[in-house]
C-alpha positions as CSV (number, residue, x, y, z in Angstrom):
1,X,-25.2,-17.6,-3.6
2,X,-23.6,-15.8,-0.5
3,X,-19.9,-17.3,1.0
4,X,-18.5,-16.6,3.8
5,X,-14.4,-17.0,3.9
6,X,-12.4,-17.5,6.8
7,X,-9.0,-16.6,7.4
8,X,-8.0,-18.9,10.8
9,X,-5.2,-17.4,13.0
10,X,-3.8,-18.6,15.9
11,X,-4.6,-14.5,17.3
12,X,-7.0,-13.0,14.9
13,X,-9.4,-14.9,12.1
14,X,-10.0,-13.3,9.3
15,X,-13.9,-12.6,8.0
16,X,-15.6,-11.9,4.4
17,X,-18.8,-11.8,3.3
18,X,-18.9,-12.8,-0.3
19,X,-21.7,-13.2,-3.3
20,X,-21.6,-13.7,-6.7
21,X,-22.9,-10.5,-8.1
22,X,-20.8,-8.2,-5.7
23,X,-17.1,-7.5,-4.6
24,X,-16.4,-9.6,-0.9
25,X,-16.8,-7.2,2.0
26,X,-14.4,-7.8,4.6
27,X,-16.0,-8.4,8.2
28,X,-14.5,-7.3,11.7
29,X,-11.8,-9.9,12.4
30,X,-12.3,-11.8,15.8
31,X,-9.5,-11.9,18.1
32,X,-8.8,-14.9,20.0
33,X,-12.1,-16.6,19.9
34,X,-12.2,-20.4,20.9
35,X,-12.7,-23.3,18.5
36,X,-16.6,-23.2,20.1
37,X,-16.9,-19.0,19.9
38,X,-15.8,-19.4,16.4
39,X,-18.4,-21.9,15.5
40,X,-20.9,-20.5,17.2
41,X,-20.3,-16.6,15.6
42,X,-19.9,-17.9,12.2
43,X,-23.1,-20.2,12.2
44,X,-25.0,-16.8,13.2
45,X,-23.3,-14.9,10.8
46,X,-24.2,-17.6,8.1
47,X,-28.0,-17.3,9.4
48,X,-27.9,-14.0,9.6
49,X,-27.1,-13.5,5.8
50,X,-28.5,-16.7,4.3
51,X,-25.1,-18.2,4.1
52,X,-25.0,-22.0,3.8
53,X,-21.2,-22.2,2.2
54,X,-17.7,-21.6,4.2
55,X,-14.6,-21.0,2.0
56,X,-12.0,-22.1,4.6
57,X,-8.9,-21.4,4.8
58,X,-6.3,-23.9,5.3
59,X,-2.9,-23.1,6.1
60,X,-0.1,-25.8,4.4
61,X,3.1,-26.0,4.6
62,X,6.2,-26.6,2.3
63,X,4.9,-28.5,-1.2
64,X,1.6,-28.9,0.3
65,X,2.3,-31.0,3.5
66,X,-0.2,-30.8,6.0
67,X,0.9,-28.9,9.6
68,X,-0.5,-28.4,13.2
69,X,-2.3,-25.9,12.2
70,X,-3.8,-27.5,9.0
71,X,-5.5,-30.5,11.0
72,X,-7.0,-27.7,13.5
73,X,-8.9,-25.7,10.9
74,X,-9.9,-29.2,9.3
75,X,-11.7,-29.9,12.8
76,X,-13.1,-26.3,12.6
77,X,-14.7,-27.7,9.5
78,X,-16.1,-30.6,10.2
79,X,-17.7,-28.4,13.6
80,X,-19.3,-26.2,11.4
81,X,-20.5,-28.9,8.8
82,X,-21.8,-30.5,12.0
83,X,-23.9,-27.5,11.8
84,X,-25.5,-27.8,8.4
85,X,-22.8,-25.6,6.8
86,X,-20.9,-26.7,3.5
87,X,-16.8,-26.3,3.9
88,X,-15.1,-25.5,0.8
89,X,-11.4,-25.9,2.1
90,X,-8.9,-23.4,0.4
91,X,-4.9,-23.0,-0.1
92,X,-4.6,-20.0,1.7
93,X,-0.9,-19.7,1.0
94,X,0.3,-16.6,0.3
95,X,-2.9,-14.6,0.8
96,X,-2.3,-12.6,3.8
97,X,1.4,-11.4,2.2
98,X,-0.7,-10.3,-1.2
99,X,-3.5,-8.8,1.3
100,X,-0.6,-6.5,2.5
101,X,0.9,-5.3,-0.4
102,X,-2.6,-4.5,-1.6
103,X,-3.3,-3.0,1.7
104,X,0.0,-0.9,1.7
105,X,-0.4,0.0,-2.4
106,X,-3.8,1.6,-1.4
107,X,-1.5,3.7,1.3
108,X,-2.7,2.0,4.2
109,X,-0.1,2.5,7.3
110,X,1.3,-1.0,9.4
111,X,-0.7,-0.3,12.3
112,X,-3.8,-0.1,10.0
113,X,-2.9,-3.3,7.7
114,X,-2.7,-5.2,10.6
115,X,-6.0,-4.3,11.9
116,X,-7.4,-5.4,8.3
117,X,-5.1,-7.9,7.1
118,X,-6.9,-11.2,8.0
119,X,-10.2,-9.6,6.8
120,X,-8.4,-8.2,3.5
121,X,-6.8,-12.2,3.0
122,X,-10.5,-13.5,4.0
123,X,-11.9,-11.3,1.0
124,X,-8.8,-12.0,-1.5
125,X,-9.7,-15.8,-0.9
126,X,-13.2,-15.0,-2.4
127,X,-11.6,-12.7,-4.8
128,X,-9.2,-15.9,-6.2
């Protein structure tokens, strides 16, 4: 069974392309796509590669609680289960801070960990 995660930023979101058999492959990240780009360019990317599960990422805050931010990727989800698509929802805390030490302990330099750091959090998610 093929996943895709997603790693929702206000500026970038994160991509991987994950199955059971393989390591996750981190996608290009998109940068400031609308709710309805988003949508759209992960639905293709699920048809594209026979996807019909997200792992999504949802950002909480202290102990848990539920933010801004947590009730806008919960509308992404039900968008893209509005498209046939299963949401898996996932604690994403702490995954783009272990994406970066991973990133800088394989001697990646800032400018480059930032490039690949919501991809690399999108792929730990799948990893986890």
């Amino acid at each position: 069974m093929k996943v895709i995660a997603v790693d929702w930023g206000l500026k970038r979101v994160g991509l991987a392309l994950g199955e059971s058999s393989f390591p996750p492959l981190p996608l290009s990240p998109l940068l400031n796509p609308t709710r309805q780009d988003l949508i759209e360019k992960i639905s293709a990317l699920a048809a594209e590669n026979d996807v019909c599960q997200i792992l999504l990422g949802l950002p909480l805050g202290k102990s848990g609680s539920e933010t801004p931010n947590t009730k806008k990727v919960k509308t992404i989800g039900k968008m893209l289960e509005e498209k046939g698509l299963g949401v898996i929802y996932w604690d994403e805390s702490l995954t783009s801070k272990d994406a970066a030490s991973r990133l800088r302990s394989l001697g990646y330099k800032r400018k480059a960990v930032k490039k690949q750091l919501d991809s690399s959090a999108a792929a730990l998610m799948l990893d986890e």
